[in-house]
N, C-alpha and C positions, 0 to 999 in steps of 0.2 A: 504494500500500500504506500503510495506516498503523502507527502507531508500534508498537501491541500486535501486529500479522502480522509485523513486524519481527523484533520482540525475541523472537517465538517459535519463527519462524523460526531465528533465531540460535542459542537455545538447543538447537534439535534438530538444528543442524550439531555440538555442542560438547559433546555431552551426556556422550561418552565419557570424556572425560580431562580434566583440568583443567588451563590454561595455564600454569601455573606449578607446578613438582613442589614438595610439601608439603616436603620433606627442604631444596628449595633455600631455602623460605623460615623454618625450623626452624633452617638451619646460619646462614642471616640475623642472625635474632634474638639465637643463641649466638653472634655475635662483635661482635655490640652490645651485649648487656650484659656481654662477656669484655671489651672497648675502656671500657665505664664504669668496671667495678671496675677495671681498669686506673689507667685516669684517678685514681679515688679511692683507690685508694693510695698514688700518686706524689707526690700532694697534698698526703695529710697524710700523708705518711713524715715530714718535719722540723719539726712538730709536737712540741711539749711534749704529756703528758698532764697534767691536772690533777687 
């Protein structure tokens, strides 16, 4: 078989639903950029302002 009968293959065992739920990679994102702004307050909490 080659790579193209393959991969098309693939694609019409998987076509239904997608390997990873959209929500698990959404709440992902939401507690990486909740852990940054985190980070970047803790940061410059004792910080003078000028």
């Amino acid at each position: 078989m080659s790579l193209s009968a393959l991969s098309i293959a693939a694609a019409e065992t998987t076509a239904g639903e997608p390997a990873v739920h959209p929500y698990v990679i959404g709440a992902l994102a939401l507690a990486i950029l909740l852990g940054l702004l985190l980070a970047l307050i803790t940061f410059g909490g004792g910080r003078e302002h000028s």
